[in-house]
SEMAR-339822 format. One record per residue (C-alpha): residue number from 1; residue in three letters; y, x, z. Coordinates in pm, 1 decimal. Each point is the difference from the previous one (the first is absolute). Layout:
<pts>
PT   i  aa    north     east       up
PT NUM ala        Y        X        Z
...
</pts>
This chain:
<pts>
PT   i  aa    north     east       up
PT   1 unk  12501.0  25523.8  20444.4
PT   2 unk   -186.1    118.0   -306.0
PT   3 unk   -121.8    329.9    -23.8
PT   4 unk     54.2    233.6   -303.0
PT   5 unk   -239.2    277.7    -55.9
PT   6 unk     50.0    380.9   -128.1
PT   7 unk   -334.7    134.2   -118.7
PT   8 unk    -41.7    401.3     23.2
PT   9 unk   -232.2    217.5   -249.0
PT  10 unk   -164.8    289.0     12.0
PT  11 unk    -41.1    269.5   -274.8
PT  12 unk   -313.6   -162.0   -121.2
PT  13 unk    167.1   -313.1     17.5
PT  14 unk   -244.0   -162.8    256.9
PT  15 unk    242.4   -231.7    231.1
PT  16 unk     39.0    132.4    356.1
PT  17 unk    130.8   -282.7    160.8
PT  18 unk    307.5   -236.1      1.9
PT  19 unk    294.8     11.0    197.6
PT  20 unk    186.9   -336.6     64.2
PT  21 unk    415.5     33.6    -23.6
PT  22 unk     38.6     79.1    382.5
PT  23 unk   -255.1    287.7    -28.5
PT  24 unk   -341.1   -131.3    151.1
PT  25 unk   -299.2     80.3   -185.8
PT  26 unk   -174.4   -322.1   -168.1
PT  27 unk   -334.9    -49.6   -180.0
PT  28 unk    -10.4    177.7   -315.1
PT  29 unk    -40.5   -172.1   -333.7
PT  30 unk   -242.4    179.1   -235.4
PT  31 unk     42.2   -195.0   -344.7
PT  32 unk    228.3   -235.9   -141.1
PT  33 unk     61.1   -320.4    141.4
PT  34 unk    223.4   -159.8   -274.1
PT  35 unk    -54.1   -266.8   -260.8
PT  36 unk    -40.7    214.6   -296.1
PT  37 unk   -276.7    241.2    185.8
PT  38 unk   -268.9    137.2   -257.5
PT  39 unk    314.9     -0.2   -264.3
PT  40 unk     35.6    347.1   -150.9
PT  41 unk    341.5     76.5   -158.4
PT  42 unk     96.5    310.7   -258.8
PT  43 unk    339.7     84.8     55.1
PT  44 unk    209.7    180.0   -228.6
PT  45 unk    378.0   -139.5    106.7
PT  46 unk    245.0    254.1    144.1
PT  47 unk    341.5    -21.1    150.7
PT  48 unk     65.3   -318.0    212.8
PT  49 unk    -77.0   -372.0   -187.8
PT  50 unk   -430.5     46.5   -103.0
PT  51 unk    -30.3    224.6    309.3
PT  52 unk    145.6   -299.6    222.9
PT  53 unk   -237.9   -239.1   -192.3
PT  54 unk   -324.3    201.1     60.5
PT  55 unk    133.3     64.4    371.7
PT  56 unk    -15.4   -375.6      3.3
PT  57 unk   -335.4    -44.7   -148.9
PT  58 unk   -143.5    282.2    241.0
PT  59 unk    128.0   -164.9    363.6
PT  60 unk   -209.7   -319.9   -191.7
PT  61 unk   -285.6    220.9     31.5
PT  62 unk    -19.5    124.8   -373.0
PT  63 unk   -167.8    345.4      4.0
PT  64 unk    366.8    144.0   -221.3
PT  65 unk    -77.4    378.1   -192.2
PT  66 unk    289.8    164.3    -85.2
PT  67 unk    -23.7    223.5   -281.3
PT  68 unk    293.1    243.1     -5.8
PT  69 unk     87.8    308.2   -194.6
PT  70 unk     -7.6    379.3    192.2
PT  71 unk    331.6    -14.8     62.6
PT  72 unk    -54.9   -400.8    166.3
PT  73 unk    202.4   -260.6     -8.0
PT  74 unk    379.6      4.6    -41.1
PT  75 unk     47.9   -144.3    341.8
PT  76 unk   -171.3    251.0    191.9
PT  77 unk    394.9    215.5    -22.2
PT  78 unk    175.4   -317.4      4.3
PT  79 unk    166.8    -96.2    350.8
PT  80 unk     -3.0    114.8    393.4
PT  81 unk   -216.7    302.3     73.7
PT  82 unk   -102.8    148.9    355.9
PT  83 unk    260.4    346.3     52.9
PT  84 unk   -274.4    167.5     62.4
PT  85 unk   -120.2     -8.5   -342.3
PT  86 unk   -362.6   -155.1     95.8
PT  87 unk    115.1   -340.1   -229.3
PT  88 unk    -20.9    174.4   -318.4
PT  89 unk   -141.4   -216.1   -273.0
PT  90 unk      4.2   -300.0    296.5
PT  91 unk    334.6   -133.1      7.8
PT  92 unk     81.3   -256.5    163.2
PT  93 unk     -3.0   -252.0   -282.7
PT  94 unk   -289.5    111.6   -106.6
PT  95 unk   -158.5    -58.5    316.0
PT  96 unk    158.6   -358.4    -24.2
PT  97 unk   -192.4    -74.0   -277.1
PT  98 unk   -322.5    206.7    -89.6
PT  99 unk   -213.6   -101.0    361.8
PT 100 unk   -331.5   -174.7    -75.1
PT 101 unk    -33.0    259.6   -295.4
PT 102 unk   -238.7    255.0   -123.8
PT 103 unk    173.3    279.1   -203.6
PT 104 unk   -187.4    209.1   -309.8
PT 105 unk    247.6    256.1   -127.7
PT 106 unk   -146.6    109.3   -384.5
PT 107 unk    133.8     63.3   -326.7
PT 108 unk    -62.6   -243.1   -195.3
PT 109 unk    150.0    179.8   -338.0
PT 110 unk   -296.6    201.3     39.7
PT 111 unk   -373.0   -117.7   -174.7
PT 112 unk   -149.1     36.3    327.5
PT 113 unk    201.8   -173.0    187.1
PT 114 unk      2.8   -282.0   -180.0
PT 115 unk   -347.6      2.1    -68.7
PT 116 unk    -15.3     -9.8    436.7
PT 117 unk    234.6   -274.1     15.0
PT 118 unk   -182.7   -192.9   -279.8
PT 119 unk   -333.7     -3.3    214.5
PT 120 unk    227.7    -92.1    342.6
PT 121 unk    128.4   -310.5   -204.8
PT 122 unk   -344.0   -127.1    -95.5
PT 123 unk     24.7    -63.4    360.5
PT 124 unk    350.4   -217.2     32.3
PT 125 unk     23.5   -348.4     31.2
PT 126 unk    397.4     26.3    -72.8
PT 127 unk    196.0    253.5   -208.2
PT 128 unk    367.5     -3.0    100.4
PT 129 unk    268.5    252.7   -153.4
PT 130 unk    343.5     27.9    -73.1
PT 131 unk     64.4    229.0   -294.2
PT 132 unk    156.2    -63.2   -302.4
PT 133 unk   -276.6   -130.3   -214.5
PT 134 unk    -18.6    246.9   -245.5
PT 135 unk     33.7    277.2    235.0
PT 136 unk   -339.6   -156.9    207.4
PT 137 unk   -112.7    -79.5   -376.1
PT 138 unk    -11.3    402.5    -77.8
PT 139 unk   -186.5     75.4    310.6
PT 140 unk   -296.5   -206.6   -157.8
PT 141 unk     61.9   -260.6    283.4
PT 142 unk    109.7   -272.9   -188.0
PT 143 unk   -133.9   -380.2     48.5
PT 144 unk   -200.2     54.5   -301.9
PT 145 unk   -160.5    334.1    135.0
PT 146 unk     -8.6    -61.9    344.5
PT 147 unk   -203.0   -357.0   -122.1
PT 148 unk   -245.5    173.4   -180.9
PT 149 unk   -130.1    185.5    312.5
PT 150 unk      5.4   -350.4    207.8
PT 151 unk     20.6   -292.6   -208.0
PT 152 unk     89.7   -238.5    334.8
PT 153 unk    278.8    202.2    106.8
PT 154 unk    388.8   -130.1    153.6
PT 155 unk    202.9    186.5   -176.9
PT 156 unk    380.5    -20.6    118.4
PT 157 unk    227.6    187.1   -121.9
PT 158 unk    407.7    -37.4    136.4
PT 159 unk    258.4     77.7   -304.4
PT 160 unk    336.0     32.9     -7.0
PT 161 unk     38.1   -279.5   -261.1
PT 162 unk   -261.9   -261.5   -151.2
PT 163 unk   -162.5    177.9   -312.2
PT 164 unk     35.7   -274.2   -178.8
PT 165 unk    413.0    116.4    -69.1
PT 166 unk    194.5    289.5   -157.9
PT 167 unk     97.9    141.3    339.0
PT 168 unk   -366.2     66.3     91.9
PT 169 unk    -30.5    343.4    -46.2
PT 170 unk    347.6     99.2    174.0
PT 171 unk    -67.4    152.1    336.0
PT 172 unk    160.2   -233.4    326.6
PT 173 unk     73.7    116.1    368.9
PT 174 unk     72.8   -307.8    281.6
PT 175 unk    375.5    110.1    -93.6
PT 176 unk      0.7   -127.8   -357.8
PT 177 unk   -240.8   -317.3     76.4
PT 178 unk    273.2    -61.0    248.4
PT 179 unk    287.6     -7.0   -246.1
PT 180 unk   -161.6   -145.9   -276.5
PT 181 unk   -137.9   -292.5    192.0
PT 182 unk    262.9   -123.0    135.8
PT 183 unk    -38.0     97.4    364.1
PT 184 unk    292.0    228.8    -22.1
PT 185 unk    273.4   -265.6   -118.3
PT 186 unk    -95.1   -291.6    280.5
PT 187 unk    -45.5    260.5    304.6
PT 188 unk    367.7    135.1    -36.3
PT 189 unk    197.0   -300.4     48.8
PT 190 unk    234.1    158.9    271.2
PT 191 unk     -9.6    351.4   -164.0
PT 192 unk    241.9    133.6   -191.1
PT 193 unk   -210.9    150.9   -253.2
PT 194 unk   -365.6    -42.9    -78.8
PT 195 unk   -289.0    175.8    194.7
PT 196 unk   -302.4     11.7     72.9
PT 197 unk   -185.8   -148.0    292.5
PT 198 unk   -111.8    289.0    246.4
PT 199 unk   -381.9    -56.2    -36.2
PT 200 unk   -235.9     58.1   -302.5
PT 201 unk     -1.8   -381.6     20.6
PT 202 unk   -160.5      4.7   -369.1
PT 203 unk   -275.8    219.1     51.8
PT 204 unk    -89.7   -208.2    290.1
PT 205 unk     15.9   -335.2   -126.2
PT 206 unk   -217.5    134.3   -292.8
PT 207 unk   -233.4    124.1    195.8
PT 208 unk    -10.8   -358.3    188.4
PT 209 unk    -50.1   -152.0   -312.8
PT 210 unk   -281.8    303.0   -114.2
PT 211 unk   -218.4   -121.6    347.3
PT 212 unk     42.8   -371.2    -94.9
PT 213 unk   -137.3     85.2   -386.3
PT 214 unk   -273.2    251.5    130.6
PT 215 unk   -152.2   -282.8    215.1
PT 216 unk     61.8   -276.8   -269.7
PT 217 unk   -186.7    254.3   -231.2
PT 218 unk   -292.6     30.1    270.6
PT 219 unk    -49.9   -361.2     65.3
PT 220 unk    -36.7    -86.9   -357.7
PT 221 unk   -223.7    287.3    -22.7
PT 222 unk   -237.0   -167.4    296.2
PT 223 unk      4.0   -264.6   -153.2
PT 224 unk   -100.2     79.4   -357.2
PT 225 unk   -103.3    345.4     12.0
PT 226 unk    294.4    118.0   -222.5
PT 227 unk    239.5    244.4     35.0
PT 228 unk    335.6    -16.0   -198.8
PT 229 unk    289.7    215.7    -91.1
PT 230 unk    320.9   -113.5    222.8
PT 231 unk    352.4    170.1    -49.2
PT 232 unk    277.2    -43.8    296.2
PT 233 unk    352.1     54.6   -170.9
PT 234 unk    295.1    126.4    174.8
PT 235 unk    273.8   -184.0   -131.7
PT 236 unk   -166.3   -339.2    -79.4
PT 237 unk   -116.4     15.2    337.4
PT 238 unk    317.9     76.8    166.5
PT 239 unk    183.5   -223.4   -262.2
PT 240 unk   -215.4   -289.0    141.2
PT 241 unk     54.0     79.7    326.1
PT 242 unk    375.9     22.9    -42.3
PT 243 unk     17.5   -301.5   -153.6
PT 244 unk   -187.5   -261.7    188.4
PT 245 unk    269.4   -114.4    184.5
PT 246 unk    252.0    116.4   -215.7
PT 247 unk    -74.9   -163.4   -370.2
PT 248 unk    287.7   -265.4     84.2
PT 249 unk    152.9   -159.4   -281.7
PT 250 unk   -210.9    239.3   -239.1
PT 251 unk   -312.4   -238.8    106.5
PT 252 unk     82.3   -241.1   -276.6
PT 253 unk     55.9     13.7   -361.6
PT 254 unk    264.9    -93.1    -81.7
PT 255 unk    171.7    209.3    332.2
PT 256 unk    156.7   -204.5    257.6
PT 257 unk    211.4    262.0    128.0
PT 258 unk    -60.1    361.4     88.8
PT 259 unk   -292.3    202.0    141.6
PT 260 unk     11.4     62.7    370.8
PT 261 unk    -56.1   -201.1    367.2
PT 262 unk    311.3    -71.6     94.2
PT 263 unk    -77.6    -19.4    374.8
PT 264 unk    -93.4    346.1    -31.3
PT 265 unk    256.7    176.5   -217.0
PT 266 unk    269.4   -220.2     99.7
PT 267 unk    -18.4   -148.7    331.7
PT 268 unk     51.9    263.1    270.3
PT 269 unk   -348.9     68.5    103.0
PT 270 unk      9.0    349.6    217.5
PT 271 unk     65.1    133.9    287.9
PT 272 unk    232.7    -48.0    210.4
PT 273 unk    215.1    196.6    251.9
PT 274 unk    -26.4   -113.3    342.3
PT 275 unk    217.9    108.8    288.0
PT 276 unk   -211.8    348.1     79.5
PT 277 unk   -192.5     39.3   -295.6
PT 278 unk   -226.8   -246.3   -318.7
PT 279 unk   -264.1   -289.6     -6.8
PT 280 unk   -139.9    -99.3   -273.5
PT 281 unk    -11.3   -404.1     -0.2
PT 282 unk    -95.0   -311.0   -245.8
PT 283 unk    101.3   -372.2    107.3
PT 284 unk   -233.0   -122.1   -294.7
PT 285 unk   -105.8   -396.3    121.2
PT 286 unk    306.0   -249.2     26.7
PT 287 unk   -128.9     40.2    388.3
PT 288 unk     40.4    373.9      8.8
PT 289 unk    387.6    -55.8   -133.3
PT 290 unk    133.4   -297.8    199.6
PT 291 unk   -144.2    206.1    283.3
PT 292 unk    168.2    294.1    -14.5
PT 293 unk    322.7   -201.4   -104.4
PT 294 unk    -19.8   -239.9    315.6
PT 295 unk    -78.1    339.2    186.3
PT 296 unk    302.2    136.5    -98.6
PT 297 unk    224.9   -299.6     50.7
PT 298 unk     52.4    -77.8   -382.3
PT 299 unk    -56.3   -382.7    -17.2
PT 300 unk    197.8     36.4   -327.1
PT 301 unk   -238.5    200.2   -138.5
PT 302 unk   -374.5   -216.9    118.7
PT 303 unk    115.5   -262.2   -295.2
PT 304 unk     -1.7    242.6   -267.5
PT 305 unk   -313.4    174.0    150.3
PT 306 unk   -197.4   -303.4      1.0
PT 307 unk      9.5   -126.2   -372.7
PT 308 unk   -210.4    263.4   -214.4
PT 309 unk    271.4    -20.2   -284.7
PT 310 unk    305.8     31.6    178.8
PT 311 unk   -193.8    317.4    182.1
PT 312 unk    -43.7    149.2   -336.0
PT 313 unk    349.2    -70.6   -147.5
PT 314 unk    184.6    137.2    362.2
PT 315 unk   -267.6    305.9     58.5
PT 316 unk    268.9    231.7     33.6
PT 317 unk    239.9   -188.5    216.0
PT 318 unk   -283.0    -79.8    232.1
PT 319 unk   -124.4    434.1    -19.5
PT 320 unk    370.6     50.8     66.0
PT 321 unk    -19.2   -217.5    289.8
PT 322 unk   -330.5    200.7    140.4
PT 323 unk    216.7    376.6    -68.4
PT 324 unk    232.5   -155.1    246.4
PT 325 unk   -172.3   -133.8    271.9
PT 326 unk   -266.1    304.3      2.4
PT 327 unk    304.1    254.2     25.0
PT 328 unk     92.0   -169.7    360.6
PT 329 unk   -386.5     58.3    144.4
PT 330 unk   -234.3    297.6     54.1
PT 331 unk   -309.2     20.6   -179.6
PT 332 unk   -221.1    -50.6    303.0
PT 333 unk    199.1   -310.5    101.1
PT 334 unk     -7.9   -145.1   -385.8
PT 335 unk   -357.6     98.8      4.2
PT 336 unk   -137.0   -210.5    330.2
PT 337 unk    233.1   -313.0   -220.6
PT 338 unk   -205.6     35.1   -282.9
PT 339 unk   -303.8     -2.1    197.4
PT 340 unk    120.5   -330.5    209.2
PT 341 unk     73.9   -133.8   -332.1
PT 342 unk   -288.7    119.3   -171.4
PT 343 unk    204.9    145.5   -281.1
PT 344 unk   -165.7    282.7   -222.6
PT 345 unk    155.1    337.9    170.1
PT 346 unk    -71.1    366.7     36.9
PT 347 unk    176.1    293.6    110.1
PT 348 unk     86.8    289.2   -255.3
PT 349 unk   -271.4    247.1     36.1
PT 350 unk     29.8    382.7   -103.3
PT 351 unk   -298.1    172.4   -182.3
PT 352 unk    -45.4    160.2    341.7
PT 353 unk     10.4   -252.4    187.4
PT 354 unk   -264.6   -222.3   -125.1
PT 355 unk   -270.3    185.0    220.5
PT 356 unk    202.6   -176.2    282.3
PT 357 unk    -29.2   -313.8   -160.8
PT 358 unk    -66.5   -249.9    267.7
PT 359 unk   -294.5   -232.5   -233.5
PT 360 unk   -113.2    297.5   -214.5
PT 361 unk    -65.2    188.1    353.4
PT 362 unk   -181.7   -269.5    165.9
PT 363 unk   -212.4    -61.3   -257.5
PT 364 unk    -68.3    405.4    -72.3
PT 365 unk    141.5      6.2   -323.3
PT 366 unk     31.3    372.3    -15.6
PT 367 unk   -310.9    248.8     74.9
PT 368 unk    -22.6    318.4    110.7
PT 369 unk   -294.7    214.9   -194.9
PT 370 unk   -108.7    360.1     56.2
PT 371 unk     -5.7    166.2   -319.3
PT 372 unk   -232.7    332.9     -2.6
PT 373 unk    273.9    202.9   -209.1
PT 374 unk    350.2   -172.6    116.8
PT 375 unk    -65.6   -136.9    359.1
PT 376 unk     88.6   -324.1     95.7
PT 377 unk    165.7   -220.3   -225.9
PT 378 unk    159.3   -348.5     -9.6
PT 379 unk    -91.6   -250.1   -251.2
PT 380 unk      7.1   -358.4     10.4
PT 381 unk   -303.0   -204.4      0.5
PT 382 unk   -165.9   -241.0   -296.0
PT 383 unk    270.4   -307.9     32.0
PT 384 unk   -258.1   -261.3   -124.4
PT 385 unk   -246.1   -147.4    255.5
PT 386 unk   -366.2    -88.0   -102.6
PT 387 unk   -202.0   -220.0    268.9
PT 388 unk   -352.1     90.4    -90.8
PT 389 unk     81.4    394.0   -226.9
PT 390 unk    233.4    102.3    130.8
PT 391 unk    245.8    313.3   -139.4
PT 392 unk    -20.0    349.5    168.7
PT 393 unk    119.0    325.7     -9.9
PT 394 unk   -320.1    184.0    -34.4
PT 395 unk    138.5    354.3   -228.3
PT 396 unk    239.4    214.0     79.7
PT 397 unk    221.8     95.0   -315.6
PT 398 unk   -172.8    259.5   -134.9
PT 399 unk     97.1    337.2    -78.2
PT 400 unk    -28.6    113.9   -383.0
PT 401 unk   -385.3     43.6   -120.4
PT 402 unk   -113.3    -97.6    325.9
PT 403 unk   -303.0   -222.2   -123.7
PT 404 unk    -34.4    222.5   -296.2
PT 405 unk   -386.3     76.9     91.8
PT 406 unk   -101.5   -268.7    138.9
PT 407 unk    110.1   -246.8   -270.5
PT 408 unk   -148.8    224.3   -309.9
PT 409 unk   -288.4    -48.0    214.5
PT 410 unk     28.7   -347.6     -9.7
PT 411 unk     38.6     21.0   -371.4
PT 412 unk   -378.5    222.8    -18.1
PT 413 unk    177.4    339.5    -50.5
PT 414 unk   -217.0    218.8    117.9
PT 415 unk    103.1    275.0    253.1
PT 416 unk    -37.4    278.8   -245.0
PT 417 unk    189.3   -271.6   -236.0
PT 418 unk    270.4    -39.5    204.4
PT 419 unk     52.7    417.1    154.8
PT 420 unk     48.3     45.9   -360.9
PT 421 unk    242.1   -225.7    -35.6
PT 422 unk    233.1    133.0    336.7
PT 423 unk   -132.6    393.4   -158.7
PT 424 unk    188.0    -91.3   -317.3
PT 425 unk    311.9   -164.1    133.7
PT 426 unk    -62.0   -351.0   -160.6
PT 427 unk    -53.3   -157.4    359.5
PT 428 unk    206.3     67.8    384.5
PT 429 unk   -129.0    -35.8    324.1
PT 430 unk     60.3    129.6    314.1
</pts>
């Protein structure tokens, strides 16, 4: 069984040790292990999709400094907090996605402030945000600007829509990139009305697609020596996504027929009720079908399921066939079939009951960490595997201006430099 680690700081953030996910104490790890170690990252995103991205580059080992106003990112409110009121400003989906992180809370509309964060970025490799461009334009950290104080510098910026169009100044949440991408009309087939999916599934995929360009950007930057200006857009990204399997008839020109994956939007795929409760299942190989049909005693049924076409052009007979025989079987007993007959197929898990999860346990998907203000907390570990850098948890998520000194310092304020700064109110810390 493979072990997943929580690491635990202390207020100087010096690592005390490592705890393991049944509670024994492991050797600590003192620096990054991950493939993009020595890679310093200024980070002005907010809210969930660029904070997801730089979580991301961070487990990678990316040394991620996230500059936030006083009153900190909008996340910090947003989501579960502790009764006892010892969460505040560390929600829980904050915590989710701000670990690996270093956090400078200053105002930035002020000359001073700026003029701090313009020495901190002479230190970045990467420069990520997602503002609207003129907003990050009118703080004086614009590509332009922010080139002009480090020529070489990755500077990725994730926009509602590609500047290159009339909608690029409009402000967009996950809900409109959602609806205007087409994500809303093809995941409401058996709904009565449109609606959205129940996850910000468009901040996320953008801030997939933000790691993928931010590590494009960095190899071509290794190689060469150049940095570049790269722009992420919401709905082009989520349009593409959308549409990959669903371009259909739309593919050619002239169309040969209408947009959409039939199998998909058509054919039955969900799941189904069994005799005490769900399973999720997908006969997908001509194997998989005649299978289940010969399991089920529907000889009738292993002709059509063999020939690719006639599978297509009888989908829903042969889905209407599965409702049936499912409904007459509990899920456990419908689950050990689908094993026999290695056929794709999963129980319906809750939100809650993933923890439980009988892979994601073994393999210690989920951590417990001790975090010095909230206590423990549970957070899943970095999903990717490296073989030689591997990803870690290595930072708590930190509490608002809790690097504040230490990174001016890194920038060569001066501790005189940098009292006045806190004196004044340009600059939080705890």
């Amino acid at each position: 069984m493979r072990v997943g680690r929580a690491c635990v700081w202390n207020e100087d953030r010096s690592l005390l040790h490592s705890l393991n996910h049944k509670g024994n104490a492991v050797a600590p790890d003192t620096r990054p292990t991950g493939p993009l170690a020595g890679i310093r990252i200024l980070d002005m995103t907010g809210v969930v999709l660029g904070p997801l991205a730089t979580q991301i580059l961070g487990d990678y080992g990316a040394d991620v400094v996230k500059v936030e106003s006083l009153d900190g990112d909008l996340m910090r409110a947003n989501g579960a907090q502790k009764a006892d009121g010892s969460t505040q400003g560390l929600s829980s989906i904050f915590l989710a996605i701000n670990r690996n992180k270093r956090s400078l809370a200053i105002d930035l509309k002020s000359e001073q402030g700026g003029a701090a964060v313009r020495r901190l970025a002479q230190t970045a490799d990467v420069f990520v945000h997602n503002m609207r461009v003129e907003a990050i334009e009118r703080l004086g950290f614009g590509y332009e600007a922010v080139r002009k104080i480090k020529p070489d510098i990755v500077y990725c910026v994730a926009t509602g829509f590609g500047q290159d169009g009339p909608d690029r100044a409009r402000p967009a949440f996950d809900d409109v990139i959602q609806a205007g991408s087409g994500m809303v009309s093809i995941s409401n087939v058996y709904a009565e009305r449109p609606d959205y999916i129940s996850s910000l599934i468009a901040d996320k995929t953008t801030g997939l697609a933000l790691v993928n360009a931010v590590l494009a950007a960095l190899l071509h930057k290794a190689r060469t020596g150049e940095g570049q200006y790269v722009e992420t857009p919401m709905l082009e990204t989520m349009t593409a996504f959308v549409l990959a399997e669903h371009m259909g008839g739309m593919t050619f020109e002239p169309r040969e027929g209408d947009a959409g994956y039939a199998r998909l939007l058509q054919g039955g795929r969900r799941p189904m009720a069994t005799k005490d409760g769900w399973l999720a299942l997908l006969p997908y190989t001509a194997e998989h079908w005649t299978a289940f049909f010969a399991e089920i005693g529907r000889l009738d049924l292993v002709e059509i399921a063999t020939d690719r076409a006639r599978r297509n052009t009888h989908v829903q007979e042969l889905y209407a066939a599965m409702r049936d025989a499912l409904a007459m079987r509990t899920t456990d007993e419908w689950f050990g079939t689908c094993q026999r007959l290695d056929i794709p197929a999963t129980r319906l898990y809750a939100l809650d009951d993933l923890p439980g999860h009988p892979h994601l346990a073994a393999t210690g998907f989920f951590e417990l960490h001790d975090h010095p203000a909230v206590g423990k907390v549970r957070m899943t570990r970095p999903p990717t595997r490296f073989s030689r850098t591997p990803a870690a948890i290595l930072r708590h998520a930190p509490r608002l201006g809790e690097h504040s000194r230490a990174l001016l310092a890194e920038a060569g304020l001066g501790e005189k430099e940098i009292a006045a700064l806190v004196d004044c109110g340009i600059v939080k810390t705890l």
